[in-house]
N, C-alpha and C positions, 0 to 999 in steps of 0.2 A: 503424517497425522499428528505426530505428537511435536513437530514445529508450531503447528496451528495453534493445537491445546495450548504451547507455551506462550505465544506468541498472543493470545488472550486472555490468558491470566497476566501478564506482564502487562497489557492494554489496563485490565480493572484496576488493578494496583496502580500503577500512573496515575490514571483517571482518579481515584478515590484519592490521592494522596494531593491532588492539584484543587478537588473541590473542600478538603480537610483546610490548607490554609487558603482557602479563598482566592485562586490563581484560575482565570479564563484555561479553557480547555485548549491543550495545544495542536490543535488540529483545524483543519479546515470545516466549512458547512459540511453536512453530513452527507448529503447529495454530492454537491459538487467533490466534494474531498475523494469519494469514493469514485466519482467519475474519472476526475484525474488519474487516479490510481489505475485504474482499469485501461486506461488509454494508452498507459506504460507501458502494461503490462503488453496491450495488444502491439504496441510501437516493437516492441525487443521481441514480440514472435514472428511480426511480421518481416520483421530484419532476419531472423533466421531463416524466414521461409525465402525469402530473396534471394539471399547471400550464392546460394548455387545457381541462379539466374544470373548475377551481377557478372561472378567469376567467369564466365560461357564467352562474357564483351570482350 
């Protein structure tokens, strides 16, 4: 929990410091950026969940 907490405070501060000198946000659409992310996420679990299927061939 407390990666997250950091891990959003370090987000605000980024952000606040990028809209301070006038610099586009360094992230993708808000949607899609988050979809990407999450399709990661689900790609590196689903490779876990395989990996003891794969190994069996």
């Amino acid at each position: 929990m407390i990666q997250i907490l950091l891990a959003i405070i370090s987000g605000i501060i980024v952000g606040f410091l990028f809209a301070l000198i006038k610099l586009p946000v360094p992230a993708p659409p808000a949607i899609s950026g988050i979809a990407g992310i999450l399709g990661i996420y689900l790609g590196y679990k689903l490779y876990n969940y395989m990996i003891p299927f794969i190994d069996k061939l």
